[in-house]
Backbone as a printed PyTorch tensor [residue, N CA C, xyz], in Angstrom:
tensor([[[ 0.8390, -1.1810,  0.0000],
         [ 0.0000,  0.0000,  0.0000],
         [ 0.8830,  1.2430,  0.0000]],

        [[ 0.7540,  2.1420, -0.9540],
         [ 1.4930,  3.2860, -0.9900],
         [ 1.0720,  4.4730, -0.0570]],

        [[ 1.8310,  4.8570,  0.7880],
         [ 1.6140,  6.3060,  1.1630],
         [ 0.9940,  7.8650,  0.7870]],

        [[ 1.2730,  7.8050, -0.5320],
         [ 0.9100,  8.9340, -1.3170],
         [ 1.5880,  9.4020, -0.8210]],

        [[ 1.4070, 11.0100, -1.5010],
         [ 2.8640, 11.8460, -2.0680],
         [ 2.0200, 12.8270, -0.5280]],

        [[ 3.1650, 13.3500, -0.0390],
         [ 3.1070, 14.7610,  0.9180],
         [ 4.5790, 15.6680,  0.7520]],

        [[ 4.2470, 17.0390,  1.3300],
         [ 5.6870, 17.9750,  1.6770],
         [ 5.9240, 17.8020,  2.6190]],

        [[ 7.4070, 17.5890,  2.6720],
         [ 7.8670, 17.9370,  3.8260],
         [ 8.7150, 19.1190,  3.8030]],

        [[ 9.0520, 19.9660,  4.7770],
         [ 9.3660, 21.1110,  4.7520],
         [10.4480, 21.3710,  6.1160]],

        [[11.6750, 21.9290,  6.1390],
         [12.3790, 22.2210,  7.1930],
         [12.9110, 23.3020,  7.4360]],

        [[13.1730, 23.9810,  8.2520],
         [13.6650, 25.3160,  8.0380],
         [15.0720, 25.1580,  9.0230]],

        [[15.9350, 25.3160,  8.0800],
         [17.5520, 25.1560,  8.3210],
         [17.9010, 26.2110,  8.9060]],

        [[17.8090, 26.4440, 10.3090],
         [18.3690, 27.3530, 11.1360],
         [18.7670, 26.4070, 12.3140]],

        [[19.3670, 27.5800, 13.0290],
         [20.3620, 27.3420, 14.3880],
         [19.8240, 27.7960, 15.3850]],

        [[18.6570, 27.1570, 16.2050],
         [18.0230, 27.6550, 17.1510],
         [18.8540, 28.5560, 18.5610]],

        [[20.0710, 27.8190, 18.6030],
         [21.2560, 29.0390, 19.4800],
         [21.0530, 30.4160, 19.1630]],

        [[21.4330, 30.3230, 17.6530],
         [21.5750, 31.3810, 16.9480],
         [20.5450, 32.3800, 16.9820]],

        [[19.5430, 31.9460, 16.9940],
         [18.3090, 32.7270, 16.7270],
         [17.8730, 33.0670, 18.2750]],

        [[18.1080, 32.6160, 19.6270],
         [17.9310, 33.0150, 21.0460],
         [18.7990, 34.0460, 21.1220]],

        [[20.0470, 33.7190, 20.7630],
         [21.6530, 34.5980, 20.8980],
         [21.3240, 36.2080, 20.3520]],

        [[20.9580, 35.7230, 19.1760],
         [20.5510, 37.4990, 18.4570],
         [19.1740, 37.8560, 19.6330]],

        [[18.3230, 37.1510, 19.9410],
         [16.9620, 37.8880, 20.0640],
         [17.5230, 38.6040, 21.5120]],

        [[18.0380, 37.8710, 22.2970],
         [18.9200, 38.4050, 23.1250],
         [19.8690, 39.1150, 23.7340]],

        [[20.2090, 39.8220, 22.4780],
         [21.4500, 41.1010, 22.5040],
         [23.1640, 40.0650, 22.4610]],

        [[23.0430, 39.0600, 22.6200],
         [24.4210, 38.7700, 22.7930],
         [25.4440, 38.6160, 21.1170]],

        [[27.0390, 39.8770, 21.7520],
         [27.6990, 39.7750, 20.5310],
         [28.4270, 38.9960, 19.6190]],

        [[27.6760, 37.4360, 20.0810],
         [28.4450, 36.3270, 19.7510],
         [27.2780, 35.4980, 19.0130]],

        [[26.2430, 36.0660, 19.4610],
         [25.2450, 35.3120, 18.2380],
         [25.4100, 34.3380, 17.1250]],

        [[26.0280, 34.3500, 16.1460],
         [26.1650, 34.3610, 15.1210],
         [26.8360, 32.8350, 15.6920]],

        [[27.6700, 32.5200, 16.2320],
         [28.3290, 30.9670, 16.8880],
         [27.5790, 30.4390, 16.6420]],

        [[26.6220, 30.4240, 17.6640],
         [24.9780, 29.4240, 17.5430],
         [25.6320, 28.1050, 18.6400]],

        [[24.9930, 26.6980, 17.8830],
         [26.0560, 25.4310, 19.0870],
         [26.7380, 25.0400, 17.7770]],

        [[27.5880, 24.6660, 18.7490],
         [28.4850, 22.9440, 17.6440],
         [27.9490, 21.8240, 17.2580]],

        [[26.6370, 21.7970, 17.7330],
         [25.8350, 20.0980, 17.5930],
         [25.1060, 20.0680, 16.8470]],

        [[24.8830, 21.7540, 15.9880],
         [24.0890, 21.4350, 14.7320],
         [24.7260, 20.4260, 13.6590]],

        [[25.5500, 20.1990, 13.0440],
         [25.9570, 19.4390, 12.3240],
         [25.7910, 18.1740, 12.4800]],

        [[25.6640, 18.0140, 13.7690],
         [25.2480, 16.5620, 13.9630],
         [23.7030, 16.1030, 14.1550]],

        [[23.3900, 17.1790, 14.4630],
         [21.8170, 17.2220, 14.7730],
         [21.1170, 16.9100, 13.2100]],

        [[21.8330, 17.7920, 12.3350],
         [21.1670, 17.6170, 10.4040],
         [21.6190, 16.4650, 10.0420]],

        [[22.6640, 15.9050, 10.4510],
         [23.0160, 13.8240,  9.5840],
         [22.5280, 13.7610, 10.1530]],

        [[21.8050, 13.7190, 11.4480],
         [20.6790, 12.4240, 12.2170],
         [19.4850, 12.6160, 11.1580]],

        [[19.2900, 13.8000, 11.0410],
         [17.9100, 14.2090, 10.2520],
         [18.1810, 13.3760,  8.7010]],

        [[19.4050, 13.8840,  7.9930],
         [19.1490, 13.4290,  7.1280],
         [19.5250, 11.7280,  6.9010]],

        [[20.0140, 11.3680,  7.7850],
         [20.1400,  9.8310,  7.7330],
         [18.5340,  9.0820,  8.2590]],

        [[17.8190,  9.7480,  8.8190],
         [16.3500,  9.1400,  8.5550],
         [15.8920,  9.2530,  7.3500]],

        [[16.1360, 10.6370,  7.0470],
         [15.1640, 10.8930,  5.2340],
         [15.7440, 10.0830,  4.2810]],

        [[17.1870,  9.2340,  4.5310],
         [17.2930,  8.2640,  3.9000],
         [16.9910,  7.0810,  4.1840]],

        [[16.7680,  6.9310,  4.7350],
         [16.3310,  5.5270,  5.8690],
         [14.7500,  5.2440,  4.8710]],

        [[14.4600,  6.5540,  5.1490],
         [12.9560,  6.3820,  4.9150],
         [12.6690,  6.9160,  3.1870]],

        [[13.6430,  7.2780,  2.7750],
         [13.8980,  7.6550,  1.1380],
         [12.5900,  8.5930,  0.9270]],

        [[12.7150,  9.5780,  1.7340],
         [12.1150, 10.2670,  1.2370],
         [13.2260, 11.8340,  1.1760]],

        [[12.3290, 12.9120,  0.3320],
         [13.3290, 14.4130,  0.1170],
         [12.6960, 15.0060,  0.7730]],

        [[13.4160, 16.5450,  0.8300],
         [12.2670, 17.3330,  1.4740],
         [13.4280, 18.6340,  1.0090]],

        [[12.1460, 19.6160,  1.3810],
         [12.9350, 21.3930,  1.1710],
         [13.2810, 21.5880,  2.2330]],

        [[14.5970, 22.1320,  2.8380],
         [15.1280, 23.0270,  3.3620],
         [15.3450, 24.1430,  3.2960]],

        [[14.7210, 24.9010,  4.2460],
         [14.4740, 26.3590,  3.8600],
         [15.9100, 26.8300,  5.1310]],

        [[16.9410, 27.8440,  4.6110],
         [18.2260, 28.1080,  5.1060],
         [18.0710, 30.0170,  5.4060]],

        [[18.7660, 29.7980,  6.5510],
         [18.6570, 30.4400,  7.6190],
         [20.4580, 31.1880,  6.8090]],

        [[20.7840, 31.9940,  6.2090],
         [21.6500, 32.4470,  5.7420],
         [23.1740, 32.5870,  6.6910]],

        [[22.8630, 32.9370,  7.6310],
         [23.7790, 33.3020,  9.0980],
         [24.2540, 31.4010,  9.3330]],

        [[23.1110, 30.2810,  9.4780],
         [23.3840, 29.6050,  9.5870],
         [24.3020, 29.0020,  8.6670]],

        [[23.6410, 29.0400,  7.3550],
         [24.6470, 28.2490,  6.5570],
         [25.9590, 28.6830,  6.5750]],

        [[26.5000, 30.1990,  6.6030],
         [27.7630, 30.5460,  6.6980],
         [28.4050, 29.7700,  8.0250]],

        [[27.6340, 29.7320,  9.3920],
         [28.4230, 28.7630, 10.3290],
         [28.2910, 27.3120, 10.1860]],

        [[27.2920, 26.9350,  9.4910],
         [27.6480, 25.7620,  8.6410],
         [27.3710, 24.9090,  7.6160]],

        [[28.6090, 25.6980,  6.7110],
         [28.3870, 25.4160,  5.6850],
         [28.5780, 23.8850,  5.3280]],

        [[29.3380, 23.1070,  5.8910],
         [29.4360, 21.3030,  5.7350],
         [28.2180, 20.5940,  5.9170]],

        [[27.4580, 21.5030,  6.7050],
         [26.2450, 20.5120,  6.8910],
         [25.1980, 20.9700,  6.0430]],

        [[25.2880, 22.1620,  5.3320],
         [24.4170, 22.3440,  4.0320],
         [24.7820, 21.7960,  2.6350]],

        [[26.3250, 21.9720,  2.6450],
         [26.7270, 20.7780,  1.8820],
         [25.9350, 19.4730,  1.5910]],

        [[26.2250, 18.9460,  3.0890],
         [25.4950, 17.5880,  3.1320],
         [24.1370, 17.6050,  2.7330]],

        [[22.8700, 18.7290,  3.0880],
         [21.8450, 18.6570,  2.7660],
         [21.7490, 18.3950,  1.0340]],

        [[22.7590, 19.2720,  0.5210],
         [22.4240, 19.2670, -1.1000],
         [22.8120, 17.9990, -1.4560]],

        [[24.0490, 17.3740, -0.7880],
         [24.5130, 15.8310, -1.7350],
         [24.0580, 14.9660, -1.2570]],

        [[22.6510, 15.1610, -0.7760],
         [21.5700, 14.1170, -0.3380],
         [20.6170, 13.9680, -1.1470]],

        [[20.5860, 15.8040, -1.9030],
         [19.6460, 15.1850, -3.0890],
         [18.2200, 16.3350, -2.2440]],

        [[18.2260, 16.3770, -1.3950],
         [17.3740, 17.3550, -0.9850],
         [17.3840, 19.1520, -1.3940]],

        [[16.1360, 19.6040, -1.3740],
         [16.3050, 20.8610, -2.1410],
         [16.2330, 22.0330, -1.4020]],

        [[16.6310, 23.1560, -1.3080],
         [17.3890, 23.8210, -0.7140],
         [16.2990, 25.5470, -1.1560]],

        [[15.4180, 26.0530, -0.1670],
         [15.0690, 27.3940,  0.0060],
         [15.4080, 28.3530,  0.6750]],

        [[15.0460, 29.8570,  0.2710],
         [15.5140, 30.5500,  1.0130],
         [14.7600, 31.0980,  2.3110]],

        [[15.6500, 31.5840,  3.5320],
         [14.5310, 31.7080,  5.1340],
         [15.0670, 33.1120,  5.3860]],

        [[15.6580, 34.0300,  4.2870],
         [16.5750, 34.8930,  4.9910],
         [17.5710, 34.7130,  5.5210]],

        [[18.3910, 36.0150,  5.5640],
         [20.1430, 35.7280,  6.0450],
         [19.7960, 35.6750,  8.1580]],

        [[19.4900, 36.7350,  7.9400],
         [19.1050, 36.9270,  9.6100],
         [18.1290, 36.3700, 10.4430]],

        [[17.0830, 35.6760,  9.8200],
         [16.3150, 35.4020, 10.5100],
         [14.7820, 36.2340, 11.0290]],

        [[14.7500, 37.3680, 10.2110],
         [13.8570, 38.6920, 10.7700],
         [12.7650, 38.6380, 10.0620]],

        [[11.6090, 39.1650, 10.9030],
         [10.3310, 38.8350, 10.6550],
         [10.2890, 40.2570,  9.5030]],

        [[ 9.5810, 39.5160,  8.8650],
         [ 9.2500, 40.4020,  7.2910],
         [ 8.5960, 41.5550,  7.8960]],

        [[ 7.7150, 41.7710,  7.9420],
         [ 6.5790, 42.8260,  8.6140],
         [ 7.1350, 43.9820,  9.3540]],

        [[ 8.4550, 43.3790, 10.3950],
         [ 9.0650, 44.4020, 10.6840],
         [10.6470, 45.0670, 10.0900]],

        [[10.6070, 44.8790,  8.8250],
         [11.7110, 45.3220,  7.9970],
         [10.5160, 46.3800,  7.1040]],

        [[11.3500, 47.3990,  6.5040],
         [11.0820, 47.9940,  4.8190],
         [11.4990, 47.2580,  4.2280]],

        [[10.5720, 47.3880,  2.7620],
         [11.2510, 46.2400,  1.5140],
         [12.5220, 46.4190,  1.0410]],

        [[13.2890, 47.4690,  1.6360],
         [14.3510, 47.6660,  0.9750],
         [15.5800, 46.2800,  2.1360]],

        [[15.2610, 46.9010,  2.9840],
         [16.0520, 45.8360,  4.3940],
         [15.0620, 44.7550,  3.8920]],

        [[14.3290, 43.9870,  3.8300],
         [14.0650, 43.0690,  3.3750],
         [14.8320, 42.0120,  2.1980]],

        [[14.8090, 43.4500,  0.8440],
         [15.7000, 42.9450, -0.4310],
         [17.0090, 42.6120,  0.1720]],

        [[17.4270, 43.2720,  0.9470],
         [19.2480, 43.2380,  1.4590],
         [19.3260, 41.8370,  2.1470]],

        [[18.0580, 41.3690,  2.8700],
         [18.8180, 40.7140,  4.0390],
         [18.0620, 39.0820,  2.9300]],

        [[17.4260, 39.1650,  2.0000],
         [17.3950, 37.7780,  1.3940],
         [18.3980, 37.3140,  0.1840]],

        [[18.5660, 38.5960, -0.4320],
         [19.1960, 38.8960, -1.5350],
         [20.7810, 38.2170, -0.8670]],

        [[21.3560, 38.4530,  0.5330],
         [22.3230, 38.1500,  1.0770],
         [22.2500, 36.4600,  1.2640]],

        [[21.0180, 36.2910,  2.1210],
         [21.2880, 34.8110,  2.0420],
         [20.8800, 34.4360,  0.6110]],

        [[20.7700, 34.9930, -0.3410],
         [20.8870, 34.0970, -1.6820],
         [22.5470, 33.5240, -1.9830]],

        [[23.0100, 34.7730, -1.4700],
         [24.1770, 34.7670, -2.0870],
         [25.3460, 33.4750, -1.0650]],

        [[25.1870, 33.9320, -0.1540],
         [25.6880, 32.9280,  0.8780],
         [25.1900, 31.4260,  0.5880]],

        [[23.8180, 31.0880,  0.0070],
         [23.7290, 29.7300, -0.4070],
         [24.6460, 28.9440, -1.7050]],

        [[24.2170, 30.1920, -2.7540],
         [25.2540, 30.0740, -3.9250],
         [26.5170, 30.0070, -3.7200]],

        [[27.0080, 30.5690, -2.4380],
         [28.1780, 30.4340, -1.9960],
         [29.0930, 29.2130, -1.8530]],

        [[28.0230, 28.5410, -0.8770],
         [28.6810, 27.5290, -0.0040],
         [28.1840, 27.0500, -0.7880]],

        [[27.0600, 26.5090, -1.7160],
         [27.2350, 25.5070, -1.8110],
         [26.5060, 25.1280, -3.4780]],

        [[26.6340, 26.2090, -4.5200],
         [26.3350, 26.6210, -5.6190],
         [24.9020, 26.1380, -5.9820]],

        [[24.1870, 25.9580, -5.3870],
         [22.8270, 25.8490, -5.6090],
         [21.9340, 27.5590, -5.2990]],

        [[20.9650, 28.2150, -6.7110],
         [20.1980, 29.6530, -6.0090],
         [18.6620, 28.5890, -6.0420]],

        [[18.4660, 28.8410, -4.8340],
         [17.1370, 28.5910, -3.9930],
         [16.1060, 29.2070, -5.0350]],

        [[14.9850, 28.7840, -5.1700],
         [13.8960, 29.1620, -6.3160],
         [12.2780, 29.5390, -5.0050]],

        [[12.7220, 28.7890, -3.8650],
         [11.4080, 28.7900, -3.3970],
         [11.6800, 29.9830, -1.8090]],

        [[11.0050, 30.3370, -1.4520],
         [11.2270, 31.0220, -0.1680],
         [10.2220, 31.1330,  1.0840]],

        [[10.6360, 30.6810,  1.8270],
         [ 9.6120, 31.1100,  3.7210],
         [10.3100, 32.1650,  4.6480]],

        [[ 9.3260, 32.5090,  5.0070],
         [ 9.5370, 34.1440,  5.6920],
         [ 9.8020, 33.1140,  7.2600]],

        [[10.8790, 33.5900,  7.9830],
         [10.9050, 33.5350,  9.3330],
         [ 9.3170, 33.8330,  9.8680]],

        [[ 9.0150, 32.4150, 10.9050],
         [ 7.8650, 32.7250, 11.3790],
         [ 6.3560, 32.9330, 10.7950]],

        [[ 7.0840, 32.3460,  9.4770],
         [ 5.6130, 32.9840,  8.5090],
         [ 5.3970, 34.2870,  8.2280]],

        [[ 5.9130, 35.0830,  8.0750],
         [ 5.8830, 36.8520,  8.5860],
         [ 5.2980, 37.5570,  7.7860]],

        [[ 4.8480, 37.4250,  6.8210],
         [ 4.4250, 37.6050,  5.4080],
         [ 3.0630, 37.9460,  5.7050]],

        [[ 2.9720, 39.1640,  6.2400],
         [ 1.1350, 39.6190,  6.7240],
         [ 0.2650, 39.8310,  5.7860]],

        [[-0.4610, 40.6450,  6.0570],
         [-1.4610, 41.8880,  5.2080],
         [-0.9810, 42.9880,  4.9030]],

        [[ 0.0350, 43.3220,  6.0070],
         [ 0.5510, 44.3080,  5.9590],
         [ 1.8230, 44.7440,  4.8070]],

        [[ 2.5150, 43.4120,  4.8760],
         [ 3.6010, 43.1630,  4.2630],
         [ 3.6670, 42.4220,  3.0580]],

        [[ 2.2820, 42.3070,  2.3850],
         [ 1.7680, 41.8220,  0.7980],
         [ 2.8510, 42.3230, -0.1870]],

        [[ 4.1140, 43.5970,  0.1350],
         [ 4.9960, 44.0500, -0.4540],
         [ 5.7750, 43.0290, -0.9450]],

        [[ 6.2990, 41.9240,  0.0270],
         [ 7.4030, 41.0440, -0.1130],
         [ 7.5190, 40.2360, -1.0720]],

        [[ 5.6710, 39.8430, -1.4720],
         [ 5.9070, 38.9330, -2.9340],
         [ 6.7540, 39.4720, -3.8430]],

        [[ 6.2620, 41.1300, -4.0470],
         [ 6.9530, 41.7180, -5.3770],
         [ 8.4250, 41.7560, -5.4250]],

        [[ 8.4270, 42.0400, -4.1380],
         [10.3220, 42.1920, -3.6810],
         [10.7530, 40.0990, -4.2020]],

        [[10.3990, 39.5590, -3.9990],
         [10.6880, 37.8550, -4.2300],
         [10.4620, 37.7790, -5.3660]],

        [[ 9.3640, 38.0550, -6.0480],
         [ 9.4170, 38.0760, -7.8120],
         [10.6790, 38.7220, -8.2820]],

        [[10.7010, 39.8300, -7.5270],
         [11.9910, 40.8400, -8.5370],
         [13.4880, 39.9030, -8.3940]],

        [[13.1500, 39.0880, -7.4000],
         [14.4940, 38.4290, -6.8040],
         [14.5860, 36.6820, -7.9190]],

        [[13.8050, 36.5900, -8.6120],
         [13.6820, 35.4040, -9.1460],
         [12.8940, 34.0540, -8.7760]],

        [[12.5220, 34.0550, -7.4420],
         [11.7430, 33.3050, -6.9600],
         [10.6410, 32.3940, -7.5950]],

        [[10.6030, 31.4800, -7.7670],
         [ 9.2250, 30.7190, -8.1980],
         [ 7.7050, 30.5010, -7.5660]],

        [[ 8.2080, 30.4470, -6.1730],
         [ 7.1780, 30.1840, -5.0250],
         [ 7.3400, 30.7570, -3.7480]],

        [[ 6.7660, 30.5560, -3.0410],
         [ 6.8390, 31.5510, -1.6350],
         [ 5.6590, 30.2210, -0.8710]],

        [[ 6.3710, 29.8940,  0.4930],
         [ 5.6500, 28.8470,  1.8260],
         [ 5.8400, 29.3930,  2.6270]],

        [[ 5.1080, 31.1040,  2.8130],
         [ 4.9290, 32.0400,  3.8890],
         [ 3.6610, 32.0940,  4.4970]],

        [[ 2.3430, 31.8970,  3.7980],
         [ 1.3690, 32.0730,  4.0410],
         [ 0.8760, 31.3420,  5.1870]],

        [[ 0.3740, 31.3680,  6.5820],
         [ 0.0860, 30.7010,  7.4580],
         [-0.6950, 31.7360,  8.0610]],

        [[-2.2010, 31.7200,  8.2000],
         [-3.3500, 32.6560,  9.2530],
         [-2.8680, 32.2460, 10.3070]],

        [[-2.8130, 32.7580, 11.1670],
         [-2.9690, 32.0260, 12.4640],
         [-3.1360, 33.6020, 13.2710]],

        [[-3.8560, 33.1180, 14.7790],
         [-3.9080, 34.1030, 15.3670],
         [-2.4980, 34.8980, 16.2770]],

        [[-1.6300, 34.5340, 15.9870],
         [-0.1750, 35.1020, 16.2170],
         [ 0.5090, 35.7490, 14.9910]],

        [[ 0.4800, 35.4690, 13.5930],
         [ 0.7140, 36.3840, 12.8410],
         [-0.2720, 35.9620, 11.5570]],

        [[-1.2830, 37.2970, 11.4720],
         [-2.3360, 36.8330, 10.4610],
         [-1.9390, 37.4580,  9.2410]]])
């Protein structure tokens, strides 16, 4: 009996990383050492279980690690963009917006020559308010956008 087809979806950040900044501390950007090991556990199930999935990359992260985004791509898994910093759309201008995705584009192409086609906003962030960001992601090349989420914390 087959499963049928579903997404799976991950968002490749460094939860250190993302406490460290929200927190004022000038070392942020470290994050832990156990991410790398934390993503082969992950991706040695998705092979286990042969299935792919998108990784959506946290830009800051991939620069601290870049071996383990490596690994995500020569798994065969596909690779989106989450922003360099991590910052909720809604509270940027589109211009700090363009800067801070446009950056983790570049940092993916970097490390690891793959440009991301699909993109998720930290947190879903992508309001009513901030309907701007599609155009800013079209202008950026984008194909798709997995921002949209109502919820009563960011509608």
């Amino acid at each position: 009996m087959s499963a049928g087809t579903f997404l799976l979806t991950f968002d490749f950040e460094d939860w250190h990383q993302l406490v460290y900044h929200q927190i004022g501390r000038p070392d942020w950007e470290t994050g832990s050492d156990a991410f790398p090991e934390h993503v082969s556990s992950l991706l040695d199930l998705l092979g286990e279980l042969d299935v792919s999935a998108t990784f959506f990359v946290a830009g800051v992260t991939a620069e601290r690690h870049p071996e383990a985004l490596a690994d995500v791509v020569a798994r065969g898994h596909e690779l989106g963009c989450h922003g360099y910093e991590h910052r909720r759309v809604h509270e940027q201008t589109p211009d700090e917006f363009r800067r801070d995705v446009a950056r983790c584009v570049d940092v993916v192409e970097r490390v690891c020559g793959v440009t991301p086609v699909g993109f998720r906003a930290p947190w879903c962030s992508i309001t009513r308010d901030s309907r701007w960001a599609h155009d800013v992601l079209r202008d950026l090349g984008f194909r798709y956008d997995s921002s949209l989420y109502d919820s009563p914390r960011t509608p």
